[in-house]
VEXBA-20167 format. One record per atom (N, C-alpha, C, O): residue in one letter; chain; atom name; x, y, z. Coordinates in steps of 0.001 Angstrom, whole numbers, padded with zeros to 6 digits. Layout:
<"A" "A" "CA" <X Y Z>> ...
***
This chain:
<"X" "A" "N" <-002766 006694 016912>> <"X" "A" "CA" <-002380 008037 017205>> <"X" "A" "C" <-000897 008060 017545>> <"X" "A" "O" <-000368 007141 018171>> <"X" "A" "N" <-000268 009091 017135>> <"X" "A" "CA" <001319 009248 017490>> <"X" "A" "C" <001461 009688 018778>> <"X" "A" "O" <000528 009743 019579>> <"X" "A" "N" <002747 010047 019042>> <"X" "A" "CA" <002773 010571 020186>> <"X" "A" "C" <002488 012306 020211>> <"X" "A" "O" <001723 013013 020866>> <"X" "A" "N" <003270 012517 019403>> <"X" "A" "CA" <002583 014097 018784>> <"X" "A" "C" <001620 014479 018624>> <"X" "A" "O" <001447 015661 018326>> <"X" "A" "N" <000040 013092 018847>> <"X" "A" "CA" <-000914 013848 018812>> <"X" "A" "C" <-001884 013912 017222>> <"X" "A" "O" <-003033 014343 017126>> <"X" "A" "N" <-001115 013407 016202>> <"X" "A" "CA" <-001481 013457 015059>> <"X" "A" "C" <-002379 012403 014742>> <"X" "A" "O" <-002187 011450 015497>> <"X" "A" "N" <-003406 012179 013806>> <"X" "A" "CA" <-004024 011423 013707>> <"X" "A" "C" <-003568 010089 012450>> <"X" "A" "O" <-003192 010453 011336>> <"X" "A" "N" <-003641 008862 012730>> <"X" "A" "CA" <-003011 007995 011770>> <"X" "A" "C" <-004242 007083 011047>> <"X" "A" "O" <-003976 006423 010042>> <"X" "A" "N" <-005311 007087 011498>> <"X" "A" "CA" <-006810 006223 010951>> <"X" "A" "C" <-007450 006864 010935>> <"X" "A" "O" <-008460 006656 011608>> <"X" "A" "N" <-007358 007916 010283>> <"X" "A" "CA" <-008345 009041 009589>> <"X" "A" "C" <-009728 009048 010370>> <"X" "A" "O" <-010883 009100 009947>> <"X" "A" "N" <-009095 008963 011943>> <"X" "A" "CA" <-010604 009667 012799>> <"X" "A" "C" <-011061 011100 012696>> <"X" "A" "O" <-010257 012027 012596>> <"X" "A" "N" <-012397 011265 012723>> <"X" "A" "CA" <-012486 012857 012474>> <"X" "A" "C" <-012808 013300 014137>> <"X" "A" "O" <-013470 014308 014382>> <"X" "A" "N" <-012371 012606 014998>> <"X" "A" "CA" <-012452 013634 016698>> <"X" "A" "C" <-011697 013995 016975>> <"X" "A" "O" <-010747 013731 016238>> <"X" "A" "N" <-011423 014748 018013>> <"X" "A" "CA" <-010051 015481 018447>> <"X" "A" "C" <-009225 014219 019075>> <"X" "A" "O" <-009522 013255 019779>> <"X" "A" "N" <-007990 014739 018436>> <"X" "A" "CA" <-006953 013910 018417>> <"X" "A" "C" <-006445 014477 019928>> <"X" "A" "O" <-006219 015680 020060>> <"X" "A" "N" <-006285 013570 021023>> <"X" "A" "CA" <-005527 013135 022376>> <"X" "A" "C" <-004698 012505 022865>> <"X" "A" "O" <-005139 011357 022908>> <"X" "A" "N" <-003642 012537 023317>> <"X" "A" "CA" <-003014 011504 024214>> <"X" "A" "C" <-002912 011236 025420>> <"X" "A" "O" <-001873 010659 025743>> <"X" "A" "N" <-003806 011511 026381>> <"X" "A" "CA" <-004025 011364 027455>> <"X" "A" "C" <-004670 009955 027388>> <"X" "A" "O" <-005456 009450 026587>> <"X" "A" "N" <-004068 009505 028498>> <"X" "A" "CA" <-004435 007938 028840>> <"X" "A" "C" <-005080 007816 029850>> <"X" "A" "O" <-005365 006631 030023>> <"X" "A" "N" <-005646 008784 030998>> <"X" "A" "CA" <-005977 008755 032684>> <"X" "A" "C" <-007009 008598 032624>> <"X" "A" "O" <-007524 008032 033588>> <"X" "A" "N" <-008037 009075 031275>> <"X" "A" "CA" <-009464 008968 031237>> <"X" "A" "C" <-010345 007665 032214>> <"X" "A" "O" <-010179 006515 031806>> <"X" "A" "N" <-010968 007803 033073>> <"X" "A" "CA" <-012108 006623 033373>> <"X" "A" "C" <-012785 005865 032392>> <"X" "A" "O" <-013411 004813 032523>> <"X" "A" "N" <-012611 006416 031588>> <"X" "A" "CA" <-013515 005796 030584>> <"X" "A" "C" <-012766 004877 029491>> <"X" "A" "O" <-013243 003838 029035>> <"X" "A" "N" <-011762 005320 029213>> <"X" "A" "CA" <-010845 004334 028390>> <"X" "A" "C" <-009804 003608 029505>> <"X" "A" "O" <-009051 003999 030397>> <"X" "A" "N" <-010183 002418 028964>> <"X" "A" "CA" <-009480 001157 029695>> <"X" "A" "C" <-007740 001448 029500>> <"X" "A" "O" <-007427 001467 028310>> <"X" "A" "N" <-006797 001630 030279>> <"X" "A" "CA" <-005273 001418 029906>> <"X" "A" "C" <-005134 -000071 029261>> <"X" "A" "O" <-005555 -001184 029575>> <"X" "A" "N" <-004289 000487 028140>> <"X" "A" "CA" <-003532 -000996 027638>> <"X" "A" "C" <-002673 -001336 027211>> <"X" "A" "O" <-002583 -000830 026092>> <"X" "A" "N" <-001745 -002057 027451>> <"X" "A" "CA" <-000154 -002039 026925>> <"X" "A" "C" <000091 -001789 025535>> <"X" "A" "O" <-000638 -002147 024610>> <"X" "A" "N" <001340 -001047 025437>> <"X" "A" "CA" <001421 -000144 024205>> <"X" "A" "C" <001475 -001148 022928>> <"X" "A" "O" <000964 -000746 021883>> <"X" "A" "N" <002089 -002472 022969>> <"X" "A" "CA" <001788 -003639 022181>> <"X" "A" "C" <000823 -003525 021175>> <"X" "A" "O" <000899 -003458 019948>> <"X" "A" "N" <-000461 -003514 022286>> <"X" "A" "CA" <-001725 -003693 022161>> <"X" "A" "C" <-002699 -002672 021531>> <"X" "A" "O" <-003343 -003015 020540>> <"X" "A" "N" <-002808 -001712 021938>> <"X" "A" "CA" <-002900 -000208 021275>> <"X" "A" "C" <-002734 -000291 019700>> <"X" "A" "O" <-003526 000363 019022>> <"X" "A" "N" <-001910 -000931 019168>> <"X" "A" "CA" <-001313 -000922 017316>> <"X" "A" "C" <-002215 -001549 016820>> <"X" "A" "O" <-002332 -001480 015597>> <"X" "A" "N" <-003253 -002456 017671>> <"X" "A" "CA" <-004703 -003332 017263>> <"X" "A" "C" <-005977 -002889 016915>> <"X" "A" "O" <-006716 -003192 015978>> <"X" "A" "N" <-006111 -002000 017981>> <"X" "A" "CA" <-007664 -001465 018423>> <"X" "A" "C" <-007940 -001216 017383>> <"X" "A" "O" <-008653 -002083 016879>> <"X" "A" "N" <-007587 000078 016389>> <"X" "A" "CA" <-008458 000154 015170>> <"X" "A" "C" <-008644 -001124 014276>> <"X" "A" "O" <-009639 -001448 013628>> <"X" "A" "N" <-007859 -001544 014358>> <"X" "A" "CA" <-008218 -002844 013445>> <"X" "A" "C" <-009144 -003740 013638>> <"X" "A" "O" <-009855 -004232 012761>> <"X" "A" "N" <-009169 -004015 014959>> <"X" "A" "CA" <-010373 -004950 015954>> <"X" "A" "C" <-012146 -003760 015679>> <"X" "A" "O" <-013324 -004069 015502>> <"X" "A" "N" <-011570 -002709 015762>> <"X" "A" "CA" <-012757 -001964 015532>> <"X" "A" "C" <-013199 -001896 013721>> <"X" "A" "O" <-014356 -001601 013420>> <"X" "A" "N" <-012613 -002066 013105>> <"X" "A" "CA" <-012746 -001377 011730>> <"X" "A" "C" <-013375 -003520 011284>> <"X" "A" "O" <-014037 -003608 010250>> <"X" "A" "N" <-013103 -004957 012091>> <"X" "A" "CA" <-012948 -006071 012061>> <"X" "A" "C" <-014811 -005799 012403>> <"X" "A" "O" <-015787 -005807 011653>> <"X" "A" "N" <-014649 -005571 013935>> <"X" "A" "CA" <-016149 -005449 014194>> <"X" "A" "C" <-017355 -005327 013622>> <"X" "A" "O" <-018313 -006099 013625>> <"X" "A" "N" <-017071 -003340 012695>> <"X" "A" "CA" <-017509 -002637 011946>> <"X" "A" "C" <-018314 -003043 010756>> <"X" "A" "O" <-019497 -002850 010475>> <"X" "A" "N" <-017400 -003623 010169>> <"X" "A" "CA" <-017391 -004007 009351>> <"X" "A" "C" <-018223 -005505 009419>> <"X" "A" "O" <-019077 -005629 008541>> <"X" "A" "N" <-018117 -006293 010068>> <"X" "A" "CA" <-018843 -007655 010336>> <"X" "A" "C" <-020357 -007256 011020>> <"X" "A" "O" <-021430 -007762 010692>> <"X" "A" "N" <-020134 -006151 012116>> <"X" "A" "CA" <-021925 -005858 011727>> <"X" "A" "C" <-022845 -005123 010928>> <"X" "A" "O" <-024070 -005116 010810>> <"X" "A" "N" <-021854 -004479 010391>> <"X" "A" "CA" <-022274 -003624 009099>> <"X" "A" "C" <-023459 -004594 007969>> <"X" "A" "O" <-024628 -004578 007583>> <"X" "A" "N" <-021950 -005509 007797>> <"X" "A" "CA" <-022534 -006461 006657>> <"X" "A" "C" <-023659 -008150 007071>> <"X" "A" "O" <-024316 -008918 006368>> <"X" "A" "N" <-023411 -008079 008267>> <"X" "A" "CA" <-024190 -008815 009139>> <"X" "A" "C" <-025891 -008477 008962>> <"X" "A" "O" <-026860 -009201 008731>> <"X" "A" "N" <-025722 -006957 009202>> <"X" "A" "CA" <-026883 -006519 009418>> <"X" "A" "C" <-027777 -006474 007759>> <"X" "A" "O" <-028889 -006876 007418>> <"X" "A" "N" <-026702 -005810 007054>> <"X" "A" "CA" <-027238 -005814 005817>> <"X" "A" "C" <-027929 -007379 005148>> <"X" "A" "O" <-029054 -007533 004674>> <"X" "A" "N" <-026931 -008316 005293>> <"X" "A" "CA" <-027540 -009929 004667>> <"X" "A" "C" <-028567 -010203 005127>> <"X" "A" "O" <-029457 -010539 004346>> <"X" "A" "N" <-028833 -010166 006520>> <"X" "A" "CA" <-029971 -010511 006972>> <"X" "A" "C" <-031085 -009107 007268>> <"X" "A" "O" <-031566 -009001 008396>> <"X" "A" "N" <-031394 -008205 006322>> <"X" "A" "CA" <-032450 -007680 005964>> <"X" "A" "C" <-032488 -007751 004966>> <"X" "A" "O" <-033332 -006885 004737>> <"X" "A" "N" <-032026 -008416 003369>> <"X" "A" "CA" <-031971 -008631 002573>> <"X" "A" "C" <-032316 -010094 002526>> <"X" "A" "O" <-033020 -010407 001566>> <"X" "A" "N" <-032014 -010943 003254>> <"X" "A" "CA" <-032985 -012152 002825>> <"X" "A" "C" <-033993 -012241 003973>> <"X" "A" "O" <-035014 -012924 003886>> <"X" "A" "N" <-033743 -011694 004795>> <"X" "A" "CA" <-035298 -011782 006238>> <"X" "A" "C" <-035875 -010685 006351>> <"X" "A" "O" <-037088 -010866 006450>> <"X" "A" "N" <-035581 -009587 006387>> <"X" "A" "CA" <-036085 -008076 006605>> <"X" "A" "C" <-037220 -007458 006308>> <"X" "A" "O" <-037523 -007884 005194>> <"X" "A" "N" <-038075 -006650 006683>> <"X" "A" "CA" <-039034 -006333 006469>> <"X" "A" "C" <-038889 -005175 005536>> <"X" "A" "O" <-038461 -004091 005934>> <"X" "A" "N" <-039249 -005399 004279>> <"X" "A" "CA" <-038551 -004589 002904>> <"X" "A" "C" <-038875 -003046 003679>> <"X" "A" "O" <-038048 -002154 003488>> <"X" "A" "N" <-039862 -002810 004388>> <"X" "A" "CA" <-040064 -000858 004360>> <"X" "A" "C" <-039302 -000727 005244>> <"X" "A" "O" <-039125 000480 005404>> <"X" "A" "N" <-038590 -001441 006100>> <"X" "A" "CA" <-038130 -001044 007382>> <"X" "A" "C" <-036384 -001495 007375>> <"X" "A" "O" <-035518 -001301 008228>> <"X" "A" "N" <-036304 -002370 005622>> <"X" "A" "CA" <-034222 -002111 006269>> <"X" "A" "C" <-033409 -001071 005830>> <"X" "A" "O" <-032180 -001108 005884>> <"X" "A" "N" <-033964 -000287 005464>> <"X" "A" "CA" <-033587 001190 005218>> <"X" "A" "C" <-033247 001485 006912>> <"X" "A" "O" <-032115 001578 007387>> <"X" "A" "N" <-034120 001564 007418>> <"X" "A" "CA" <-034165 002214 008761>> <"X" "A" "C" <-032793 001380 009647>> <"X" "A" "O" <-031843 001730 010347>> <"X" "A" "N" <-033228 000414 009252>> <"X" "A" "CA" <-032196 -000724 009892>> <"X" "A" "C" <-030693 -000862 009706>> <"X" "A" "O" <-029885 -001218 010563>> <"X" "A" "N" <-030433 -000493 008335>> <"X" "A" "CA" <-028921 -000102 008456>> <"X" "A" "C" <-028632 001299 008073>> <"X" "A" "O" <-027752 001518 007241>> <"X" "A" "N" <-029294 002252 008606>> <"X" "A" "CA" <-028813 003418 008995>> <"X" "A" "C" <-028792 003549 010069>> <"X" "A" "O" <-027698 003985 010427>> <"X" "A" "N" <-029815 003316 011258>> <"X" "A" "CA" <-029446 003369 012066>> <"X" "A" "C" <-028210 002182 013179>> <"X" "A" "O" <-027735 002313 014307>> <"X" "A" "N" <-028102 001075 012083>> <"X" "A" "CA" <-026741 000718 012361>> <"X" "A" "C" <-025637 001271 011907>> <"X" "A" "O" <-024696 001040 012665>> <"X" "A" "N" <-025288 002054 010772>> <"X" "A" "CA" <-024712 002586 010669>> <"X" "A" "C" <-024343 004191 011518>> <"X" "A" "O" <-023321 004840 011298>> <"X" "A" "N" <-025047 004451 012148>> <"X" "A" "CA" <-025023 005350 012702>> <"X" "A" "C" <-024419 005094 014012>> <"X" "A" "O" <-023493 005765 014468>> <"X" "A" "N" <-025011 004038 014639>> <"X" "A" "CA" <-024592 003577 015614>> <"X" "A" "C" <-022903 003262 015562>> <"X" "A" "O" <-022168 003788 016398>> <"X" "A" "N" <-022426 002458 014624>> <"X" "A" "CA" <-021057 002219 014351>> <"X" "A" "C" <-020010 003273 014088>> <"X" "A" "O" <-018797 003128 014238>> <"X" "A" "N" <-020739 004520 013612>> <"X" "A" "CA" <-019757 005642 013513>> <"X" "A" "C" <-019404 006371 014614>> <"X" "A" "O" <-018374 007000 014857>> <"X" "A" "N" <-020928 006107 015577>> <"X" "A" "CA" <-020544 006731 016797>> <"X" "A" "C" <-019777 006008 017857>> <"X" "A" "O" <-019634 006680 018878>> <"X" "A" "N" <-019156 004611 017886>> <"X" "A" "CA" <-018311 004166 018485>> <"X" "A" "C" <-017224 003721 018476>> <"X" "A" "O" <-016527 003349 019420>> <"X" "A" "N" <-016891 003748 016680>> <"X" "A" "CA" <-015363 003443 015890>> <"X" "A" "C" <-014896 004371 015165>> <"X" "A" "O" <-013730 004295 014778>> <"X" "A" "N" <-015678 005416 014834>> <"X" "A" "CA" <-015163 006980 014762>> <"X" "A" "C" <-014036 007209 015198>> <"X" "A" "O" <-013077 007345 014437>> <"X" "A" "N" <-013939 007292 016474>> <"X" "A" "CA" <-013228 008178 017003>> <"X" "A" "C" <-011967 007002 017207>> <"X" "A" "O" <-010836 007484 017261>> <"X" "A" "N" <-012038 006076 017279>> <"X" "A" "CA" <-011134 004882 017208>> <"X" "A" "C" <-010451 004403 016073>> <"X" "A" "O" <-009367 003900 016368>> <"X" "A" "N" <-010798 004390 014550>> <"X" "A" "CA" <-010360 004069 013636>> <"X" "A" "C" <-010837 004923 012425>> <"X" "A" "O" <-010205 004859 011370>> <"X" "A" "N" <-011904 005700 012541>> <"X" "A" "CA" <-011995 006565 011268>> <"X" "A" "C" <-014110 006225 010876>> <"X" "A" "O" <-015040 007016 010714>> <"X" "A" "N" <-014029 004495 010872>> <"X" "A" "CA" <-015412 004340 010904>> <"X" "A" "C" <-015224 003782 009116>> <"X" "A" "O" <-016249 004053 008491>> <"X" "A" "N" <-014335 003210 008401>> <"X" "A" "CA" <-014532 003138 007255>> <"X" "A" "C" <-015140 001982 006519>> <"X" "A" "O" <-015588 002083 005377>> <"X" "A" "N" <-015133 000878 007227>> <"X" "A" "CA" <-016427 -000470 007204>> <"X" "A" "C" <-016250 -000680 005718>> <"X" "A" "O" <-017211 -001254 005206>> <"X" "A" "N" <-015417 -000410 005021>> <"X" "A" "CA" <-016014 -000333 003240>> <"X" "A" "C" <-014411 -000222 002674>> <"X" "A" "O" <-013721 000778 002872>> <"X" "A" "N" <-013914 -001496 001893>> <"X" "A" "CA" <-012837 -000939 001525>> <"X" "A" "C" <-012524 000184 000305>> <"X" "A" "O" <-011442 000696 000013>> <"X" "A" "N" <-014115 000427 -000427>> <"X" "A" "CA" <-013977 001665 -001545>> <"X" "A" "C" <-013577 003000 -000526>> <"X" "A" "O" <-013131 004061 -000962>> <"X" "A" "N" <-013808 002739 000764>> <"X" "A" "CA" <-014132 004143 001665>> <"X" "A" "C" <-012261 004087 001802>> <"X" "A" "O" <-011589 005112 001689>> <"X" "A" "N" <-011493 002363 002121>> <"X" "A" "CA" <-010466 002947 002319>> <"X" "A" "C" <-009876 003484 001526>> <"X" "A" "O" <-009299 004564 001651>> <"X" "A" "N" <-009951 002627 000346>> <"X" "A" "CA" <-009286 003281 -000864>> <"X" "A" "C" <-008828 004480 -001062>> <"X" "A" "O" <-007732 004972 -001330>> <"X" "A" "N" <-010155 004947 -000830>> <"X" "A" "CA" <-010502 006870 -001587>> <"X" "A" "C" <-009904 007489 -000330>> <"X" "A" "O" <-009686 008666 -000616>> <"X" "A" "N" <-009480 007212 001121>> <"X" "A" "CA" <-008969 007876 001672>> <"X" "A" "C" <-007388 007630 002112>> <"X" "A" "O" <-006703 008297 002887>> <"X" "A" "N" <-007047 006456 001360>> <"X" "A" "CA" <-005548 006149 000830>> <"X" "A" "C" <-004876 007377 000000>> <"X" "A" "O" <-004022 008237 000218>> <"X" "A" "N" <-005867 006927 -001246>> <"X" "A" "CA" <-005658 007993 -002762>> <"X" "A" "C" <-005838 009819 -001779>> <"X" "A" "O" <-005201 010733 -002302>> <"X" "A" "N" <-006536 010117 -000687>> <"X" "A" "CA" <-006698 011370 -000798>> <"X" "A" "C" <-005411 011681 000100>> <"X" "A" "O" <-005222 012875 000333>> <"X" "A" "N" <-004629 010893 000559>> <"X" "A" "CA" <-003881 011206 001608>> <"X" "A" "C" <-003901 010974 003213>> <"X" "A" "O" <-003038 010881 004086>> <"X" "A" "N" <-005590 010918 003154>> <"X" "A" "CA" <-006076 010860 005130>> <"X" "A" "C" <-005544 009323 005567>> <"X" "A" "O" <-005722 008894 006707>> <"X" "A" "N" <-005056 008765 004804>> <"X" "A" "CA" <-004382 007488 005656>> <"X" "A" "C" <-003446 006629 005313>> <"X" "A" "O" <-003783 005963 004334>> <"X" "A" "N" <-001835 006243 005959>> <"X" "A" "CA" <-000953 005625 005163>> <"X" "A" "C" <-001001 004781 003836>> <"X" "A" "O" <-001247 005660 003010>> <"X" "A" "N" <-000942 004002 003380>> <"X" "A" "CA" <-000471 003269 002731>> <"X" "A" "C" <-000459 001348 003644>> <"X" "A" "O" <-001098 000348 003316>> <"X" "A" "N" <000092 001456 004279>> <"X" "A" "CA" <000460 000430 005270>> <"X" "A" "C" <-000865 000034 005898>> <"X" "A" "O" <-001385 -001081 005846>> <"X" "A" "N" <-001338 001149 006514>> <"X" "A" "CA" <-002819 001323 007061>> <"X" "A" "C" <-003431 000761 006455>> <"X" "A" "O" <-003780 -000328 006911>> <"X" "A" "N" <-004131 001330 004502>> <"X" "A" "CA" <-004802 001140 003592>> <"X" "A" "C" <-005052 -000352 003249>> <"X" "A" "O" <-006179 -000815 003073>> <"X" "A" "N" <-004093 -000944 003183>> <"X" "A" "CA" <-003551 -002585 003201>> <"X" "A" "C" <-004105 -003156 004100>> <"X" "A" "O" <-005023 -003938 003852>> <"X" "A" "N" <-003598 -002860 005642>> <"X" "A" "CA" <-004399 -003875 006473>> <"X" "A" "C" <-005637 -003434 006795>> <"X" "A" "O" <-006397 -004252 007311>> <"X" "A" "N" <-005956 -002498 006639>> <"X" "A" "CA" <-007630 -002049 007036>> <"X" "A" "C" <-008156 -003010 005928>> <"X" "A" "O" <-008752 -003964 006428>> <"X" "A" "N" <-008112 -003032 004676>> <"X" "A" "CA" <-008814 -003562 003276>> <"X" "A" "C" <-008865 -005565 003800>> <"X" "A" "O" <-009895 -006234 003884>> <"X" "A" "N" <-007387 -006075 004066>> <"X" "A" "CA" <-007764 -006814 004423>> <"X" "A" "C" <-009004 -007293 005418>> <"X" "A" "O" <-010017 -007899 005070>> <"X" "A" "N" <-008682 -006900 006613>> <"X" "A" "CA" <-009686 -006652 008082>> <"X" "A" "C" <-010880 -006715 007454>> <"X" "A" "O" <-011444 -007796 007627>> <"X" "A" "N" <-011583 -005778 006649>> <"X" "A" "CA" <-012811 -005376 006236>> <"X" "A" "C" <-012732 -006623 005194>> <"X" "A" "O" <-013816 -007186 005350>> <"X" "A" "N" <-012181 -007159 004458>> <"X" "A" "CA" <-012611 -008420 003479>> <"X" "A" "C" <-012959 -010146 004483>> <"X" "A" "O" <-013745 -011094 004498>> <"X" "A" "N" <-011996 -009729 005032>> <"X" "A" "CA" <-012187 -011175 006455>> <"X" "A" "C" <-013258 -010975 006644>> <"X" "A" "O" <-014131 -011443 005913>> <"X" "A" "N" <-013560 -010086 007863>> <"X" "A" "CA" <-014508 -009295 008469>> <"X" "A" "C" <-016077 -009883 007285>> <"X" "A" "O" <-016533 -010991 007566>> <"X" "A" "N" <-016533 -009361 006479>> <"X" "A" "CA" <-017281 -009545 005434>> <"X" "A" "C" <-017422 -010685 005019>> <"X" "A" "O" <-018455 -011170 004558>> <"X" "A" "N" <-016257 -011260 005170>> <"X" "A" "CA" <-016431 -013109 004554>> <"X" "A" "C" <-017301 -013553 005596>> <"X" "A" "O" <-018482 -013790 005343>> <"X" "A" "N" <-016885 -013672 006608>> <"X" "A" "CA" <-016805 -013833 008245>> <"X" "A" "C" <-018609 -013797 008755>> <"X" "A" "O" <-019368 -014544 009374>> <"X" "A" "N" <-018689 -012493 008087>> <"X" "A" "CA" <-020172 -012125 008821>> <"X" "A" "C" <-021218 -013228 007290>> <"X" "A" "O" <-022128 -013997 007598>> <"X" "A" "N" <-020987 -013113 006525>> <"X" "A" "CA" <-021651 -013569 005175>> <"X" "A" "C" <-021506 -015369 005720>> <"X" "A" "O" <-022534 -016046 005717>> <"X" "A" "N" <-020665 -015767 005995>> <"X" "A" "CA" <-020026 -017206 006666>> <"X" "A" "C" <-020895 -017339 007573>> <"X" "A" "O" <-021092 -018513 007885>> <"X" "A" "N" <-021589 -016456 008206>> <"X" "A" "CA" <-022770 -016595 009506>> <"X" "A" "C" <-024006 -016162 009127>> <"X" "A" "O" <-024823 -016041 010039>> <"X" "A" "N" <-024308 -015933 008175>> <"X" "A" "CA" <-025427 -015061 007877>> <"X" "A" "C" <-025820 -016819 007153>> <"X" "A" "O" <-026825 -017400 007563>> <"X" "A" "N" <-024903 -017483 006086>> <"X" "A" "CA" <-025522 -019049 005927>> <"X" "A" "C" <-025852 -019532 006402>> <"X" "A" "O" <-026902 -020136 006186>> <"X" "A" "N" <-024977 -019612 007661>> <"X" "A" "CA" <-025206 -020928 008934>> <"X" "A" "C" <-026429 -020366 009012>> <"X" "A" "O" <-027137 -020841 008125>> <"X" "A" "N" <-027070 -019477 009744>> <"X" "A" "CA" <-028259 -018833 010077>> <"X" "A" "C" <-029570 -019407 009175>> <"X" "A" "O" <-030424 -020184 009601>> <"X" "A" "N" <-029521 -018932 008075>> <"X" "A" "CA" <-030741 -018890 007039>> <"X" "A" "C" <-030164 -020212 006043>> <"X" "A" "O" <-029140 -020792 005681>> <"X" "A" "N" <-031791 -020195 005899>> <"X" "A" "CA" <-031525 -021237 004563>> <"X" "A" "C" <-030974 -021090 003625>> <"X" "A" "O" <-030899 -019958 003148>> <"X" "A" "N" <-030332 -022265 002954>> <"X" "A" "CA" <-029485 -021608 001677>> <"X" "A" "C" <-030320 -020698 000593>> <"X" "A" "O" <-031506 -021024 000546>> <"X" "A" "N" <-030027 -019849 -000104>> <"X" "A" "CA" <-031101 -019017 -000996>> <"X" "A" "C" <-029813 -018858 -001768>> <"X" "A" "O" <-028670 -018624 -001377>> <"X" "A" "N" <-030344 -019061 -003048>> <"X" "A" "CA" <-028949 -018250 -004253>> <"X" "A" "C" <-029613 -017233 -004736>> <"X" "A" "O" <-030715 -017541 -005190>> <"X" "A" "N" <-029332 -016150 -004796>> <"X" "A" "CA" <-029734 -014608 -005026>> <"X" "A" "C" <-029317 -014729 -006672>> <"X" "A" "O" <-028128 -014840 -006972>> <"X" "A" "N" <-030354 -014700 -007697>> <"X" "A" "CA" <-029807 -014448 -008685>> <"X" "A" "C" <-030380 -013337 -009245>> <"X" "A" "O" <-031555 -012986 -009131>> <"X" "A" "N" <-028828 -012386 -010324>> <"X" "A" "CA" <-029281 -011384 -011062>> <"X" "A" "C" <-030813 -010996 -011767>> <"X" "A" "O" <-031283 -012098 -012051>> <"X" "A" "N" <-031485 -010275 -012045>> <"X" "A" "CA" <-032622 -010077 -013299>> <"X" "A" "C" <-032011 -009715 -014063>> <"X" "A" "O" <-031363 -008668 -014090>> <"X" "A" "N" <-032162 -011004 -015291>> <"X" "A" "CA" <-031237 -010699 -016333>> <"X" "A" "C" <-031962 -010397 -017382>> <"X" "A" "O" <-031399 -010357 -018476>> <"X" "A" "N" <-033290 -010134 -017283>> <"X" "A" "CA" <-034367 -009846 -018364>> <"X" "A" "C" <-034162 -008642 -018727>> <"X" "A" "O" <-034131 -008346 -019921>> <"X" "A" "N" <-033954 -007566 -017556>> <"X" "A" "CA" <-033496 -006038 -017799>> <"X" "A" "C" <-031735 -005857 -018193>> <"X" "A" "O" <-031237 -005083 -019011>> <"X" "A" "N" <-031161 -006690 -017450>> <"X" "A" "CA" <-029941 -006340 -017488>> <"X" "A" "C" <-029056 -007281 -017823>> <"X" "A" "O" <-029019 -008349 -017212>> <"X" "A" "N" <-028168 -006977 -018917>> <"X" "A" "CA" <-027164 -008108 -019033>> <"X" "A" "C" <-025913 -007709 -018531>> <"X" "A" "O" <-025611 -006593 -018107>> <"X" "A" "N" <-024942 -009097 -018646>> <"X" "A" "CA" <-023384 -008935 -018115>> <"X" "A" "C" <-022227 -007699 -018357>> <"X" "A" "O" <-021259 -007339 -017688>> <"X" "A" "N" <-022849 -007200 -019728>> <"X" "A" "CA" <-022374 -006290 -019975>> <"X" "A" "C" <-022622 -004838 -019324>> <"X" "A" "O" <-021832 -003895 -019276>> <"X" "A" "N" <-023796 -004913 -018890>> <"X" "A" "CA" <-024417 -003679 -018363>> <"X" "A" "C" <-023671 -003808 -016925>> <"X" "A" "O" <-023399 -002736 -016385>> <"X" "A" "N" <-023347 -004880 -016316>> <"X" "A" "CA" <-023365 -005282 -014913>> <"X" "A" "C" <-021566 -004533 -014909>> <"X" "A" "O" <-021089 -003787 -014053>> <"X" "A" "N" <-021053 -004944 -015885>> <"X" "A" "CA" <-019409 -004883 -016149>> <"X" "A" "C" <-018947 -003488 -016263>> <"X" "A" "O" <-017880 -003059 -015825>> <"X" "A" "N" <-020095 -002640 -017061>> <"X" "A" "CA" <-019695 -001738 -016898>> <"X" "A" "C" <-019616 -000520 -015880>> <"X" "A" "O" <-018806 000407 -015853>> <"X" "A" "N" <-021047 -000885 -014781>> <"X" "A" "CA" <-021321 -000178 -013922>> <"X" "A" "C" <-020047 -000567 -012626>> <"X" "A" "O" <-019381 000237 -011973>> <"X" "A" "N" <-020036 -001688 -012587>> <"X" "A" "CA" <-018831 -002002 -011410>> <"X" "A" "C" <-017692 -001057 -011988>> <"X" "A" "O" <-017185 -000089 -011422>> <"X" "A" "N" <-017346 -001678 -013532>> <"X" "A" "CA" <-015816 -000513 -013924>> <"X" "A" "C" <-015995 000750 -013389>> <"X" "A" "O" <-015122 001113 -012601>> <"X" "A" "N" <-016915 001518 -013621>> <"X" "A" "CA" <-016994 003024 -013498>> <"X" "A" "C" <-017052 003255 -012125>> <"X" "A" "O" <-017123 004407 -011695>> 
***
């Protein structure tokens, strides 16, 4: 957030600069240039945390439920801190629309690719190795190539 009040990580809450709140910790202004990033780092690592492991452990009717309501949960506490974008297609498209620098766009994309390695890097250690392979009986490389392009 600027000092003016304007919003710079495409949060959708009301934009503040009051610092006296009880509830938000003071922190040297240094430090402050982090938070979304540490949040969007988080986000993003339990996002995809959560997802790997209902995809190879999960109880198939119930990880629907499971990462929405993690996702839900994550918007309601990095929202208002960084925007909530966990997804670098999400930063992208809000690079391209304008709702967030350029500079931003860059290190958020990184954050969220670490972040993702990071949680996927723990989701191995965890579970047995499993190699997830395509069904290639329905679908070939070509089909696969074109749906990512579009």
């Amino acid at each position: 957030m600027t000092s003016s009040g304007s919003m710079d990580y495409g949060s959708a809450g009301t934009p503040t600069t009051e610092r006296d709140s009880k509830w938000v910790p003071v922190l040297p202004d240094y430090m402050l240039h982090f938070v979304p990033y540490m949040a969007e780092f988080v986000g993003t690592f339990l996002l995809t945390f959560t997802t790997g492991s209902c995809v190879l452990w999960g109880i198939e009717d119930w990880n629907y439920t499971a990462l929405g309501f993690t996702q839900m949960t994550l918007m309601y506490i990095f929202a208002p801190v960084s925007g909530g974008n966990f997804n670098p297609a999400i930063t992208l498209s809000m690079g391209f629309c304008g709702k967030l620098k350029w500079d931003v766009v860059r290190s958020f994309i990184l954050v969220q690719v670490v972040a993702s390695c990071f949680a996927a890097g723990i989701i191995s250690l965890m579970f047995e190795p499993v190699v997830v392979t395509p069904n290639t009986d329905v679908f070939t490389w070509y089909d696969a190539f074109f749906c990512e392009a579009v």
